[in-house]
N, C-alpha and C positions, 0 to 999 in steps of 0.2 A: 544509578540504574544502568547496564550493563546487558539486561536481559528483556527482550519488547513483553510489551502484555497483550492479553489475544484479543483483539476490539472484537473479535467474532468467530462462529462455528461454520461457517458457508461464507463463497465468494460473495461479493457484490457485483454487479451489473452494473457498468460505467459507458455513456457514450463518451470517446475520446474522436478529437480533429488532430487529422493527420498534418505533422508538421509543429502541432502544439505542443509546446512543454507544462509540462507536470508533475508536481510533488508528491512523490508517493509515505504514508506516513508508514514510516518502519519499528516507530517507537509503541505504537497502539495506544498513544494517551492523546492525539488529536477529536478534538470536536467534530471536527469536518472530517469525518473516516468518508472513503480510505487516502483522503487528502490530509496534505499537512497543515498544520494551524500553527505552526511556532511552539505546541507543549515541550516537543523535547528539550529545549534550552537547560535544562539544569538533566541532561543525561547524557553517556557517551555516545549516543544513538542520531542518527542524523535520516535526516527523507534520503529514499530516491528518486533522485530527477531526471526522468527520461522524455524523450520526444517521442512523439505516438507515432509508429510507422504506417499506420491504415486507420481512416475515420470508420468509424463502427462502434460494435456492443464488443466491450471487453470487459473478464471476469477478474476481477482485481482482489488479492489474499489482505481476508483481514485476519487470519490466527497468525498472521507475522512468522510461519512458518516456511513459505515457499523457500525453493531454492530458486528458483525463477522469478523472484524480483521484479515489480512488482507485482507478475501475476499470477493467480492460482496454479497451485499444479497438483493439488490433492493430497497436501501435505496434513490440511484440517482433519482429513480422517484416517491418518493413520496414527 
């Protein structure tokens, strides 16, 4: 697998803590959306693991289409 699958049609709404790291799931076959759970092990697809720069509500992309990584950028509808 080579190509993520779309865990969803709209962001998600995430509290993230500033300073915290976090696995963002890029492969769309995690449990834990839009976190990683280990699924992708048998795919070329790997998380992204970023550190939250501001505690707050952030919109995290589950059609795994962003270019903005991990987070939405309204790639789902187009």
């Amino acid at each position: 697998m080579d190509t993520p699958k779309r865990a969803g049609d709209m962001p998600v709404a995430v509290e993230l803590v500033q300073g915290e790291t976090y696995a963002w799931c890029a492969c769309g076959l995690s449990n834990n959306q839009p976190f990683c759970d280990g699924s992708h092990i048998d795919t070329d697809i790997y998380p992204n693991v970023f550190e939250a720069e501001r505690t707050g509500t952030h919109y995290m992309c589950m059609c795994k289409g962003t270019k903005n990584k991990p987070f939405c950028d309204g790639s789902h509808a187009g």
